[in-house]
N, C-alpha and C positions, 0 to 999 in steps of 0.2 A: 229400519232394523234388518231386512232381510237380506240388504245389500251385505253387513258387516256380518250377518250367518252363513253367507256364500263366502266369503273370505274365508271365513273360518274353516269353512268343508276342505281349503285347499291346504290347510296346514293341520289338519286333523287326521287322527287313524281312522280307516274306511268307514269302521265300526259306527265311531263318533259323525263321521259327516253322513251318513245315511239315515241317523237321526235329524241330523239339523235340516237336509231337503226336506225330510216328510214335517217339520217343523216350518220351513218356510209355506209350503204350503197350505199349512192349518193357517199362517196370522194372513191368506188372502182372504181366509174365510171371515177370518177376528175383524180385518178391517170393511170390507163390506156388508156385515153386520153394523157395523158401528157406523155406517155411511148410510145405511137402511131406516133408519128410525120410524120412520113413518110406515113402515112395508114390512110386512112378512120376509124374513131373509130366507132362501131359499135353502139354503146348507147351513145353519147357525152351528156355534160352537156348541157343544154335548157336555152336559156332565159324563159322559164316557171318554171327553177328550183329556175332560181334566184328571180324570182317572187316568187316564195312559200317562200323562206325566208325572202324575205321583210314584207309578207303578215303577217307571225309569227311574225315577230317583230314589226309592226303595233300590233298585237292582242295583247301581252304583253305589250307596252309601255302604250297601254288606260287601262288597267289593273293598273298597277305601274306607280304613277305618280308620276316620280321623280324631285324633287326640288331642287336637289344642286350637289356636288362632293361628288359620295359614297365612303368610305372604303371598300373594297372587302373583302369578306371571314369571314362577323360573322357567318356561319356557313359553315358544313362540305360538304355539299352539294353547297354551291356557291363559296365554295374554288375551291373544283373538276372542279366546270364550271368556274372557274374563269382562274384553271391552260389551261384547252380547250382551253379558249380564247387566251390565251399566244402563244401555240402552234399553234393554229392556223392563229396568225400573223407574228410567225417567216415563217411557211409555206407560206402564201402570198409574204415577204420577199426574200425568195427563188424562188417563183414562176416569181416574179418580174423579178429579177438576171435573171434567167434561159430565160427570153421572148428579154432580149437584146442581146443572141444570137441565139437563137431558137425560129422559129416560134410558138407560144401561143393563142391562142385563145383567144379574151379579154373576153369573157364570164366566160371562169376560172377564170380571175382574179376579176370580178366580184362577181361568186357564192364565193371565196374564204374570199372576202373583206365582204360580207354581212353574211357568215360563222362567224366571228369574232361578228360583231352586236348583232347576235340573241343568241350566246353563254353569252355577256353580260346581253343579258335582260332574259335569263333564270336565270343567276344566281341569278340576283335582286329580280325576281318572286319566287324565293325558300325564300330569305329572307322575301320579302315579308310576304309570306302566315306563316314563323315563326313566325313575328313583328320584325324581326331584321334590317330594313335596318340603317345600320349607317353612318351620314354625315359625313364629313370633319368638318362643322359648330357646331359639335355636339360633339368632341373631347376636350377637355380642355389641 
């Protein structure tokens, strides 16, 4: 996943890709936790991490006030965060699997599921600030 959030940063507004490094950096901590099982993980993911993503996507939604069912990807920058979001629900996905037989921390599966959110409402926010977001109601 954080190959395709480096992509992203390079077709994103500065604003947005300064989110997504400090983003990649948290999921080094998400996966060597999850590589830790048996050990105390030395930086684990925080209910305060998962707070800063909620908090982002608070910021963004009063921002973007969306009104209906968006079509994703008028542009190339909310494609990129759109493909993020994809990944990183098949990763939730996996992470899910992985907790029915291994111990998991629900707090990953948390930062991982609010992960997903804030990847959406970045994308919308890129449209946004283009004029592009386009509905579903808006398709002929």
């Amino acid at each position: 996943m954080s190959s395709f959030l480096s992509e992203a940063t390079h077709f994103s507004t500065e604003e947005i890709a300064h989110h997504l490094v400090k983003i990649q950096r948290s999921l080094f901590r998400v996966a060597g936790q999850l590589a830790s099982r048996d050990v105390d993980y030395v930086e684990p993911i925080e209910e305060e991490d998962v707070q800063s993503l909620t908090d982002l996507v608070h910021r963004y939604e009063s921002e973007v006030k969306l009104d209906g069912f968006v079509i994703p990807g008028s542009t190339v920058s909310s494609s990129k965060l759109d493909i993020c979001r994809t990944v990183a629900r098949r990763a939730e996905r996996r992470v899910i699997a992985l907790s029915r037989t291994e111990k998991v921390e629900s707090v990953l599966l948390k930062y991982i599921n609010r992960l997903s959110d804030l990847l959406f409402m970045f994308a919308r926010y890129e449209e946004y600030r283009a004029g592009k977001i386009v509905y579903k109601r808006d398709i002929k």
